[in-house]
N, C-alpha and C positions, 0 to 999 in steps of 0.2 A: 433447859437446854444450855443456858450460858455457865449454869450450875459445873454442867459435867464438862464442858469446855473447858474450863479454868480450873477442873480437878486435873485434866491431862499435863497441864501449865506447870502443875506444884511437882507432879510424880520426876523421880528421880529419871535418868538415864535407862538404868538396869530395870524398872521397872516397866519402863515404855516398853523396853522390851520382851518382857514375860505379857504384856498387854495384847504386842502384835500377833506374837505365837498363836494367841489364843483369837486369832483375826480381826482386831481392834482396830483400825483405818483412823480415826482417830490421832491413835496414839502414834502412827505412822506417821500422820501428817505432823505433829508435834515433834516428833526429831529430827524430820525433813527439814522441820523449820530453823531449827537450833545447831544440825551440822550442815545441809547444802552448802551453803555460804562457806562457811572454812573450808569445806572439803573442797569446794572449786577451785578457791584460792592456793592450797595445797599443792593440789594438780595443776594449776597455771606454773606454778612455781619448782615444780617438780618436773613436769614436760612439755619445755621448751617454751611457754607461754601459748602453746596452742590452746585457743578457746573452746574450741567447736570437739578436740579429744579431752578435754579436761570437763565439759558438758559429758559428752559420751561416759568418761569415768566414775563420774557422780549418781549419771544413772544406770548403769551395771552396778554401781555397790549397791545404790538403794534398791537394787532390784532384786540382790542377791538377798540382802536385808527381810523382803517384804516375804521371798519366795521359800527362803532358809532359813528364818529365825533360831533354828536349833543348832545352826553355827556358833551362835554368840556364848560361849561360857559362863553362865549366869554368877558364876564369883570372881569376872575379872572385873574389872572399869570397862565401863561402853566405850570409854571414848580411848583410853589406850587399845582398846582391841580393834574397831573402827579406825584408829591409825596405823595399826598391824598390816590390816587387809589394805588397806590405802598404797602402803609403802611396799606390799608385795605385791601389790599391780602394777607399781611404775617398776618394783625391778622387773618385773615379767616384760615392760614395755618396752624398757633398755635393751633388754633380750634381742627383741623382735627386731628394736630398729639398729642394733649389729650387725644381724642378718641382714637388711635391708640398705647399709650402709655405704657398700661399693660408690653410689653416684653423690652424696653431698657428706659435709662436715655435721651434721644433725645440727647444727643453730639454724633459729629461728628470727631472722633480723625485720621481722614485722611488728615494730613498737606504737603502741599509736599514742599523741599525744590526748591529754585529759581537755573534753569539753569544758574544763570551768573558765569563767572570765577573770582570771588571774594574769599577773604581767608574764608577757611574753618570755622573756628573759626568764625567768625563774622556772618556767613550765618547758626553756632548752636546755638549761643546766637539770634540769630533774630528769628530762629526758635523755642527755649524754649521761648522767650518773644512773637511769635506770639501766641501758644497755651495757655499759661496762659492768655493771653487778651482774645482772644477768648471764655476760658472757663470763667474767668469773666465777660464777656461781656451777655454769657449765662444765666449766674446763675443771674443776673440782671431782676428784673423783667420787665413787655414788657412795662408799658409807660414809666420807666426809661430808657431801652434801646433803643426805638423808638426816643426818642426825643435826647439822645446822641450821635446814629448814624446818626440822620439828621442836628444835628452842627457840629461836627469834623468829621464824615466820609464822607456825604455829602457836608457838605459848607453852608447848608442853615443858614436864620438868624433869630434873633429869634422871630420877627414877622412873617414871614413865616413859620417855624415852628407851631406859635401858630394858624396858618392859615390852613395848612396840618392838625393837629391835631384838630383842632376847640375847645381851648381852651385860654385862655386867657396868655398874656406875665408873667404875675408873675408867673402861672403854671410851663410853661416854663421854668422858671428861677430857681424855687427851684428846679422841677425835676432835669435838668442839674447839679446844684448842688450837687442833692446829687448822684445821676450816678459817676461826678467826683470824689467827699469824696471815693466813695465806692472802684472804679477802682483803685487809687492811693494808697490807704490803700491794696486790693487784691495787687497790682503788687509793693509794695516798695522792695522788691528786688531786682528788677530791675535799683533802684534809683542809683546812683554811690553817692549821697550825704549821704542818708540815711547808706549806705555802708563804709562807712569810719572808 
């Protein structure tokens, strides 16, 4: 049993995939394991820091995952295609809450600070510099933000990115660009150089 366990552990991405098709639960549980966590953090980052829709959105993909296996394009990368379907849920969600938008600004100014026992002071500067990123990261519009938080909040690179988004790498590169100009310029207060 620990055998086939830790053969799920070694298999690739793509292959977890061709696993589940074939109704491997297993192999389901093994990339639950290895994207939940990003994907949350993704979707915290992506909409508004709402935990309890970004919960929701983790488990509609994986559900789409478990139910539609034959969505996935077996010669793409899992994980740029998996960030495809990610980032066209949150634009879908942008959609919605346009529609919905008449009564507030769509922020979400419920920050909480971190239970660690670290100094005080450092855990309200992280928390004024979490909000102000956050609220600039907002007021960014979505293909600038989308592509921002799939290279420094995510990790992806920028051919993957330009793969997720099915746009070409210069795109890529100037949005990022200018996302970075923009965020740097919102948060130089934060700078200790520019503070001097």
């Amino acid at each position: 049993m620990r055998l086939f366990k830790s053969q799920h552990k070694t298999m690739t991405d793509e292959s977890l995939m061709q696993a589940i098709s074939t109704g491997d639960k297993r192999a389901f549980d093994e990339l639950y394991a290895r994207y939940a966590g990003p994907l949350l953090g993704y979707f915290m980052k992506m909409l508004w820091r709402d935990r309890e829709k970004s919960e929701d959105f983790v488990h509609d993909l994986f559900a789409k995952i478990v139910n539609k296996p034959e969505y996935f394009d077996v010669t793409r990368s899992f994980k740029t295609w998996v960030y495809s379907v990610a980032n066209n849920m949150c634009k879908n969600e942008y959609k919605k809450a346009e529609v919905r938008k008449g009564m507030s600004n769509g922020l979400d100014n419920h920050f909480s600070l971190s239970d660690k026992n670290s100094n005080v002071m450092n855990e309200v500067q992280d928390k004024f510099f979490q909000e102000a990123f956050q609220k600039s990261l907002t007021i960014l519009d979505d293909k600038h933000k989308e592509v921002f938080s799939l290279r420094h909040l995510e990790g992806l690179s920028i051919k993957e990115i330009a793969e997720v988004l099915d746009i070409s790498d210069g795109t890529v590169k100037s949005r990022l660009f200018y996302a970075t100009k923009y965020l740097a310029e919102s948060l130089k207060e934060f700078n200790p150089v520019e503070n001097r």
